[in-house]
C-alpha positions as CSV (number, residue, x, y, z in Angstrom):
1,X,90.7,156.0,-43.5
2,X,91.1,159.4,-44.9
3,X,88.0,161.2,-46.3
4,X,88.1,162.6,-49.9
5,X,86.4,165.7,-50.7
6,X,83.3,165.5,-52.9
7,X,82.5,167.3,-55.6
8,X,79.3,168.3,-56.9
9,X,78.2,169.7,-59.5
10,X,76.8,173.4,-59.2
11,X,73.5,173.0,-60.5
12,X,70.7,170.3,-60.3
13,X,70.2,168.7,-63.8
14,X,66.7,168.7,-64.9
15,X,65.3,167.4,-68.7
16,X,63.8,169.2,-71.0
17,X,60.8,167.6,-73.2
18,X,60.5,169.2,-76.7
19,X,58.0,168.5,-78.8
20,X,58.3,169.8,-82.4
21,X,55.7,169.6,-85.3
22,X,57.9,168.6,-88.3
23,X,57.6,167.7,-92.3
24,X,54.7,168.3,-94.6
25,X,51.8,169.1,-92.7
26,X,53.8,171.7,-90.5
27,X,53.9,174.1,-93.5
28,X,49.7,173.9,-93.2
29,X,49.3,174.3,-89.8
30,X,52.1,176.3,-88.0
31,X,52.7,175.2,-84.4
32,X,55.2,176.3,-82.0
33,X,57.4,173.8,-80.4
34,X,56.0,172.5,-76.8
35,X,58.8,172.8,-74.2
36,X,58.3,171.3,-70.8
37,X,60.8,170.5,-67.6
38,X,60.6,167.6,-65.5
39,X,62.9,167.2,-62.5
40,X,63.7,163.5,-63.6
41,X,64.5,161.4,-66.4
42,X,62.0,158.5,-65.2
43,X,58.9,161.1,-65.2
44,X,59.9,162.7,-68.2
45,X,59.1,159.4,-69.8
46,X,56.5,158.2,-67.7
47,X,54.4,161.5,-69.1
48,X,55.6,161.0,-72.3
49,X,54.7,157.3,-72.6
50,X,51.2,157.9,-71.2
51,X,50.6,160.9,-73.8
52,X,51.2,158.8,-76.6
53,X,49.2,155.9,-75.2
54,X,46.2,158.6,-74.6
55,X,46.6,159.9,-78.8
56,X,46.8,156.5,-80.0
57,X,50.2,156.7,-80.7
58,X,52.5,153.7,-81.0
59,X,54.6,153.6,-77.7
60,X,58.2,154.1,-79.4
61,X,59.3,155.9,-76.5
62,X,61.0,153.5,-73.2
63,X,63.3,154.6,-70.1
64,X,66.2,152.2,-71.8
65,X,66.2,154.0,-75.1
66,X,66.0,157.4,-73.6
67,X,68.0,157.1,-70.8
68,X,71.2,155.5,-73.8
69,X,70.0,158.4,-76.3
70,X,71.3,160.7,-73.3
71,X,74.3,158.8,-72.0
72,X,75.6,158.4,-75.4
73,X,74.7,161.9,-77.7
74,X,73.4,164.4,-74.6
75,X,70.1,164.0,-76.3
76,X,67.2,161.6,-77.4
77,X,65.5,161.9,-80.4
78,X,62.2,160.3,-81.7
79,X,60.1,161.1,-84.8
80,X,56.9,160.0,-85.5
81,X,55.4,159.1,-88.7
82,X,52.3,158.2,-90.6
83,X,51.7,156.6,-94.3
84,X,55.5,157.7,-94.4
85,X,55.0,161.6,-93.3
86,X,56.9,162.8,-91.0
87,X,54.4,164.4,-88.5
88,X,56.2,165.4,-84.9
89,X,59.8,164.7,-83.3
90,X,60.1,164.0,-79.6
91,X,63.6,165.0,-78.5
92,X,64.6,164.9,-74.4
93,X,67.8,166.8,-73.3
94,X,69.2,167.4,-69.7
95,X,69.5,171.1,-68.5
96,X,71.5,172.2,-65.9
97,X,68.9,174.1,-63.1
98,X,70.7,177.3,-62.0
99,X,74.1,176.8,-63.3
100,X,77.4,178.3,-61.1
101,X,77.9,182.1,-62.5
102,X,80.9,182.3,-64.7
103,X,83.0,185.7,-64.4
104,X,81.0,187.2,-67.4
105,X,84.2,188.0,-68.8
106,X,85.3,190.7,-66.8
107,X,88.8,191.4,-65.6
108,X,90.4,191.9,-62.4
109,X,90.2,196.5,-62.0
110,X,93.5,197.6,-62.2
111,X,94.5,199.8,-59.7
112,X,96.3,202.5,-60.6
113,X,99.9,202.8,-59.3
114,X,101.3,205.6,-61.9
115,X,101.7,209.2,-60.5
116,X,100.8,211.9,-61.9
């Protein structure tokens, strides 16, 4: 049985957690978005899952929906509302951890072969 090489991918993907303060009340009270990295999809989650449960916040966040949102768009996206306001959108995206260098554009030196 002949072995096949295996590729892998340059970099280790890792997910990034954004959470942005969005609609009406973001005008009042200006907030930068929170960014945060987790190595994993299933941790990313986990912390976001037991943040909303610690705010009171409805748990509209699982691994299933997160883990499709990804598969299917690159992304997963979740707003949150209350009495129909917008107040913050949840929104996980994979990131590739140190990447493989790409030539930065630059060309091959050309050596000069001309005389004088």
């Amino acid at each position: 049985m002949a072995k096949s090489a295996v590729l892998r991918p340059s970099g280790r993907i890792i997910y990034e957690v954004t959470i942005q303060h969005i609609g009406s009340l973001a005008s009042l009270r200006q907030r930068e978005p929170t960014i945060i990295f987790f190595s994993n999809l299933r941790k990313a989650v986990d912390a976001i899952t037991a943040e909303l449960a610690l705010n009171n916040w409805p748990p509209r966040v699982n691994y299933t929906a997160v883990y499709r949102g990804v598969k299917e768009r690159a992304f997963y996206s979740c707003d949150f509302n209350v009495a129909g306001a917008r107040i913050f959108r949840i929104k996980v995206t994979p990131r590739i951890l140190n990447p493989a260098l790409p030539r930065l554009g630059i060309d091959e030196n050309p050596t000069d072969t001309g005389k004088p």
